[in-house]
Backbone bond lengths (Angstrom), bond angles and torsions (degrees), N, CA, C in turn:
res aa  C-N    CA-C-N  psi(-1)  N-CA   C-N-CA  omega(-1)  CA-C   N-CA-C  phi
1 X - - - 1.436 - - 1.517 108.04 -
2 X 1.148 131.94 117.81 1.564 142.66 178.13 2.064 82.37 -88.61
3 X 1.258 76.21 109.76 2.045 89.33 168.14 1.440 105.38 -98.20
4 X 1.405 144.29 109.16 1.785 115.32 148.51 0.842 148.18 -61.39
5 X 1.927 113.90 15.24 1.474 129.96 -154.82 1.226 98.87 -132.12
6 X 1.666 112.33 83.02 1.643 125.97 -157.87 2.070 104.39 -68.08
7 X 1.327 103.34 -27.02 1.635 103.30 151.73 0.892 151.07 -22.35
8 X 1.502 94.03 -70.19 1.409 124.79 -179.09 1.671 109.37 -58.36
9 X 1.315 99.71 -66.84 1.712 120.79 166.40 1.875 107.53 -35.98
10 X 1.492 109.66 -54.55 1.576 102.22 -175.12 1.320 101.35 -79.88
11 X 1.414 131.08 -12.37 1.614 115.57 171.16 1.461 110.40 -77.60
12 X 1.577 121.54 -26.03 1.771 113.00 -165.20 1.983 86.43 -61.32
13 X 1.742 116.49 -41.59 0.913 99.78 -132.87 2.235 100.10 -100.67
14 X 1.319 111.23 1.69 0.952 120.77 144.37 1.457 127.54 -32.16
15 X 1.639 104.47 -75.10 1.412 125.36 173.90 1.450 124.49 -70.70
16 X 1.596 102.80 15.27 1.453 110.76 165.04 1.766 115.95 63.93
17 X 1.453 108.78 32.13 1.704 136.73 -176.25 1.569 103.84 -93.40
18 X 1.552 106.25 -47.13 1.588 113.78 -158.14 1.663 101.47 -119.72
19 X 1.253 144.42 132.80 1.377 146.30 143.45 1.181 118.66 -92.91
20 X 1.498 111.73 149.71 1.275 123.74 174.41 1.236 101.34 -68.44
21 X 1.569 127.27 148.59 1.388 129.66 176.69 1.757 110.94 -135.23
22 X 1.072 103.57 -13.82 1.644 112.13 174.25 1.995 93.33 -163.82
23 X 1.623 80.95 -169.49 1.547 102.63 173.98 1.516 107.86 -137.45
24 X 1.181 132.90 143.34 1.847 120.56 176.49 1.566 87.48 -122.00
25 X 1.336 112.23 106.11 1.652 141.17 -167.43 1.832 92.55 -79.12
26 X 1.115 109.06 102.35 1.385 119.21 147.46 1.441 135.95 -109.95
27 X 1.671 122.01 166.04 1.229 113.61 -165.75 1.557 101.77 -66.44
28 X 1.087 120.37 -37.63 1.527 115.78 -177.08 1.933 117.42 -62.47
29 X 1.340 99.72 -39.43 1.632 97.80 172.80 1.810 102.18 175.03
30 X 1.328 114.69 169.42 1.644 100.51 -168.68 1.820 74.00 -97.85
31 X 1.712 86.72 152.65 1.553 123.22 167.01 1.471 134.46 -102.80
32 X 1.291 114.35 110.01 1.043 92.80 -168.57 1.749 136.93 -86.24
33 X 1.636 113.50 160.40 1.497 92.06 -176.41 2.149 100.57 -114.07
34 X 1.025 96.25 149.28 1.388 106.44 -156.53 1.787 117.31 -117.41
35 X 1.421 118.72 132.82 1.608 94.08 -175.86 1.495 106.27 -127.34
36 X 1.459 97.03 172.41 1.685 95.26 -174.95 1.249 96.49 -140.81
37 X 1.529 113.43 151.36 1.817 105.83 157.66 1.759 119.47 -92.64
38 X 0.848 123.71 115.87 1.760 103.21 -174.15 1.813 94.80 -119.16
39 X 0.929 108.42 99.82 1.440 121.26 155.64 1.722 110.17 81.88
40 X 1.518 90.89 47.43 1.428 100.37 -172.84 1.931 127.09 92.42
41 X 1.488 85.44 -27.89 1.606 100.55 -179.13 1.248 125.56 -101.06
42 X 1.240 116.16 132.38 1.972 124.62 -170.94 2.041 109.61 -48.42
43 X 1.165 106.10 130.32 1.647 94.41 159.35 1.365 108.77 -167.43
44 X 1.891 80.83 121.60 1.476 85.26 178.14 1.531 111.52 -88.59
45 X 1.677 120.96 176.24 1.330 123.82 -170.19 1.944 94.77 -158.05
46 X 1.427 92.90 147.41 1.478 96.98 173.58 1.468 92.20 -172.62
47 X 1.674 98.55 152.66 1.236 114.66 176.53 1.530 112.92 -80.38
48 X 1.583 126.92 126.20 1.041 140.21 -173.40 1.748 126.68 -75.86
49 X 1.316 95.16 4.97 2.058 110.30 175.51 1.518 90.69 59.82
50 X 1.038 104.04 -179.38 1.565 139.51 -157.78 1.885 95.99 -106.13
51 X 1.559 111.48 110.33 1.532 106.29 163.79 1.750 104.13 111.09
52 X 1.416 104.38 120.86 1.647 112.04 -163.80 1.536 96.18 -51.21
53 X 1.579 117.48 -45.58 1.681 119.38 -150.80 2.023 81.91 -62.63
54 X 1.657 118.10 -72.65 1.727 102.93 -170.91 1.431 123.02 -48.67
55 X 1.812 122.99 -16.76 1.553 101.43 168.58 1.161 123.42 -78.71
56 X 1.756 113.72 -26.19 1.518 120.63 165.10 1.088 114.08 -42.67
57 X 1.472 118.46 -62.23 1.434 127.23 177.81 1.597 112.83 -34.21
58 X 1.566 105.81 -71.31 2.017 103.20 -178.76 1.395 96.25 -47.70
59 X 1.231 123.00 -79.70 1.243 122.63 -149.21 1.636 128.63 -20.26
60 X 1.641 84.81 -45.70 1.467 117.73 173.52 1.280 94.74 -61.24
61 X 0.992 144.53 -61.18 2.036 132.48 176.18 1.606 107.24 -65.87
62 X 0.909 119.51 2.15 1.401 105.60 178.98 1.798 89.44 -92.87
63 X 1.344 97.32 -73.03 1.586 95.65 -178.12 1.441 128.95 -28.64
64 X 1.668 114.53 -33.00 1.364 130.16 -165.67 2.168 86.76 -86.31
65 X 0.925 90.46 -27.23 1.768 80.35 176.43 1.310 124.12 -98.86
66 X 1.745 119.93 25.08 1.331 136.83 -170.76 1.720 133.54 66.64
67 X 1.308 99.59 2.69 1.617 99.44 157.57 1.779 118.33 -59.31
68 X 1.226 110.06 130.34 1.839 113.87 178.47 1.477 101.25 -120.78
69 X 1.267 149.27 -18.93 1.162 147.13 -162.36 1.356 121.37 -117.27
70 X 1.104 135.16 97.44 1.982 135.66 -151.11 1.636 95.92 -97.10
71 X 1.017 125.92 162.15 1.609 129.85 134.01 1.593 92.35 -145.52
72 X 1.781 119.00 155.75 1.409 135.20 -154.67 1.953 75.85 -127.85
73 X 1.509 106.93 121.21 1.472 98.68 157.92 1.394 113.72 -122.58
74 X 1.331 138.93 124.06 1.514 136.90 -164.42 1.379 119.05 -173.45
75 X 1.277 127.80 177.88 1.285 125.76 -162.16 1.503 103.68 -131.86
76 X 1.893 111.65 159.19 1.639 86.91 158.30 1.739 89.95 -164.37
């Protein structure tokens, strides 16, 4: 799940919902990628930065680390 609501993401993982499972190290700062179990089933989530070209970019590491299934949650 690419979240844009970097909150939301640090509250699952506050309450001990979400773990860090890597970092995707950029020049601006490393990002983290985060997992959850929801109803038996794996899901990872990470915040997608600011700007189509850097979410292309993660995404592209998400995929390269076996995620196949996206949903985009965000506001505008």
């Amino acid at each position: 799940m690419l979240c844009f609501f970097r909150e939301v993401i640090e509250k699952f993982a506050q309450v001990g919902q979400a773990k860090v499972i890597a970092h995707q190290r950029w020049e601006d700062m490393a990002r983290p990628l985060y997992e959850m179990e929801i109803e038996g089933e794996r899901l990872a989530e990470f915040h997608p930065g600011v700007g189509a070209s850097l979410a292309a970019a993660l995404l592209e590491e998400i995929i390269a680390r076996g995620c196949r299934k996206f949903v985009a949650c965000g506001g505008a």
